[in-house]
C-alpha positions in Angstrom: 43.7 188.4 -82.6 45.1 188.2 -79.1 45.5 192.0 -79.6 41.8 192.1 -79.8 41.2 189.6 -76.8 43.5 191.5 -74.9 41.6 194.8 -76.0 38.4 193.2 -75.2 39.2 192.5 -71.9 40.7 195.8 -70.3 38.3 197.5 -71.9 35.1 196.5 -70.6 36.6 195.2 -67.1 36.8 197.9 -64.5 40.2 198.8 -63.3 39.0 196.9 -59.8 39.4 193.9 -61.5 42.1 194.7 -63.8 44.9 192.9 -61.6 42.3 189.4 -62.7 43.9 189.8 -65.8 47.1 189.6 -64.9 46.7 186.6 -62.5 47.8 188.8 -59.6 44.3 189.1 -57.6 44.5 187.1 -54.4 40.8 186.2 -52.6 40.5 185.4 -49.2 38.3 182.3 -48.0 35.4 183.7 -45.8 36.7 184.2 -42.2 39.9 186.0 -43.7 41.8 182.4 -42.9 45.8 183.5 -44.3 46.6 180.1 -45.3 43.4 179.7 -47.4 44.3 182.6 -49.7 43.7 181.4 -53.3 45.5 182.5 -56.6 43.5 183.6 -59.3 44.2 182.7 -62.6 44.0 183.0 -66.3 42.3 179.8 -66.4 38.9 181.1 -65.4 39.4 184.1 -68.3 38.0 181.8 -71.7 34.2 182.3 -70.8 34.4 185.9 -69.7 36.8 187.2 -72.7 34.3 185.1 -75.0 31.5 186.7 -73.6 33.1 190.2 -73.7 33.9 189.2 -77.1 30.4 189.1 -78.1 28.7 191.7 -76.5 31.2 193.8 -78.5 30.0 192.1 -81.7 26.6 192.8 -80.4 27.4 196.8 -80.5 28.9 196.4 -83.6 25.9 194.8 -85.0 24.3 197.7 -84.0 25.9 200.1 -85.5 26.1 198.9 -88.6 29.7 197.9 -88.5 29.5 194.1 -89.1 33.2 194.0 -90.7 34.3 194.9 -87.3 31.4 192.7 -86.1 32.9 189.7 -87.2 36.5 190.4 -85.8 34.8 189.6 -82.1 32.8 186.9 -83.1 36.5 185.0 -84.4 38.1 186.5 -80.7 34.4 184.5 -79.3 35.5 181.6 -80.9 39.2 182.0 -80.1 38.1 182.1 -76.4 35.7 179.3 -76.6 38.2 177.3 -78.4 40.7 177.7 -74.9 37.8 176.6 -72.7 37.2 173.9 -75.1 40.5 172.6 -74.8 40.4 172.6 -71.0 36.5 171.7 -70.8 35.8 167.6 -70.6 33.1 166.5 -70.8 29.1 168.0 -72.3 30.4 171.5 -72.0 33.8 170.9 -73.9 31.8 169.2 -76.7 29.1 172.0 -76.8 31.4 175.1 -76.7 32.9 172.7 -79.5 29.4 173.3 -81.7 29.3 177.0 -80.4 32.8 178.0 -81.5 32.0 176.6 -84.7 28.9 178.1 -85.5 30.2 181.6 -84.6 33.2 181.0 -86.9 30.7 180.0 -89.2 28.7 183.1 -89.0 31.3 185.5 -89.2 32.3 185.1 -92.8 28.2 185.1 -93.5 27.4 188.5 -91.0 28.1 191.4 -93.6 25.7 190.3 -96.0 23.0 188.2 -93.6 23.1 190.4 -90.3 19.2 190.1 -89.8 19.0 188.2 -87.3 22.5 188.7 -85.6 21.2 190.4 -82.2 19.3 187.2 -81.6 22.3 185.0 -82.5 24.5 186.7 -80.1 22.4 186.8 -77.4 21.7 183.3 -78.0 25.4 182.5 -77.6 25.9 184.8 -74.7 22.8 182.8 -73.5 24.7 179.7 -73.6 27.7 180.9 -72.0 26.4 182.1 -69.0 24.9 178.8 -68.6 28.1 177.2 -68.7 29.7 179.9 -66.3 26.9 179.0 -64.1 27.1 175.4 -64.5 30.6 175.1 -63.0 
């Protein structure tokens, strides 16, 4: 499963913001102040690999491939289960729901995929919000 996450990630990040992944990107505040240079962590990586996660179930969805489908929607939930974990609070408890209801879905999608798009875009729906909500 990390594999997959791993996968995910590199593949549909551009190599600009490959480094991100490896925690090694530095940002400067505005004004290009030294001393308020920032590390850049993993910890900011759940919602985005989720998210990445899911728009490759999405294409999957679409091309008929829901076995393969349902491998990102568990590396969704595996990502939403991390921001979970660190989340307190509404968002923690509502990723909670999400990360079950995708687990949840990807043991029904091969035989009830008619209305997967919608349920995808639905989650991605939500975690933007969260990303957002920060």
């Amino acid at each position: 499963m990390l594999r997959i996450i791993i996968w995910l990630a590199f593949s549909f990040l551009s190599a600009n913001t490959q480094p991100l992944l490896a925690g090694q990107l530095t940002l400067a505040a505005p004004g290009g102040i030294p001393h308020a240079q920032r590390q850049v962590t993993m910890d900011a990586m759940p919602l985005l690999i989720a998210h990445q996660s899911l728009l490759l179930a999405r294409s999957r969805v679409l091309e008929h491939r829901y076995g393969e489908a349902a491998d990102a929607l568990l590396a969704a939930a595996q990502s939403l289960q991390a921001f979970e974990q660190e989340e307190p609070g509404p968002r923690g408890l509502d990723a909670a729901y999400t990360l079950q209801r995708i687990r949840q879905y990807s043991q029904l999608i091969s035989t009830d995929h008619s209305d997967a798009i919608s349920r995808i875009d639905n989650w991605m729906d939500r975690i933007r919000h969260w990303d957002g909500g920060k």
